[in-house]
N, C-alpha and C positions, 0 to 999 in steps of 0.2 A: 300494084301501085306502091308497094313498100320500096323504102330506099335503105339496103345495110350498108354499112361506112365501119370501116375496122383500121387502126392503126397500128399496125406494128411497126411500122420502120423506125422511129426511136430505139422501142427495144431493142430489134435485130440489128439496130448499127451500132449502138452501143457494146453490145455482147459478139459481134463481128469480129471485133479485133481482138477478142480473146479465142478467136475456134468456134464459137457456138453456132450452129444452124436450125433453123428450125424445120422441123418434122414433121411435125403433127398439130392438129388442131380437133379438143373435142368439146364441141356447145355444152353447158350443163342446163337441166330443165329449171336454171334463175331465174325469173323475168320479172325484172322492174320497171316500172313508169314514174317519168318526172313528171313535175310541175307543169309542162308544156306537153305531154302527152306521148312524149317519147319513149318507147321502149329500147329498153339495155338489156344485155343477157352479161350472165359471165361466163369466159373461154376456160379451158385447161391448157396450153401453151406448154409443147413438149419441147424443148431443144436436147443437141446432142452434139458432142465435138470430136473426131476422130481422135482416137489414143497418139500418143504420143510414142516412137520409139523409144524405148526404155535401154541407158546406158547401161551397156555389162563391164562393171567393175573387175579388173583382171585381178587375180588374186597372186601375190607373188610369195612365189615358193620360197623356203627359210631354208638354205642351204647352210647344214651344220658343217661345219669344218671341224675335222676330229685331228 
């Protein structure tokens, strides 16, 4: 009869538009109770964004003239 409710969508659209995905999720053994009897945990929340192709700087050769 429990009901979990979790909100990431702020986070993940926020961090969206920079790459970020999320991955993973790991519960920790937290658990808090409010005032109203609610229980909370806190998450580990992994993201991850694919690398970026890295520009290759051509190096240009120093042709001595003699």
């Amino acid at each position: 009869g429990a009901e979990v409710q979790t909100d990431y969508v702020p986070l993940l659209n926020s961090l969206a538009m920079y790459g970020w995905q999320l991955t993973c999720v790991l519960p920790t053994p937290i658990v808090k109770t409010n005032r109203e009897g609610n229980l909370s945990t806190k998450q580990i929340v992994f993201l991850q964004r694919p690398s970026l192709p890295q520009k290759v700087k051509k190096k240009e050769s120093k042709v001595n003239n003699l």
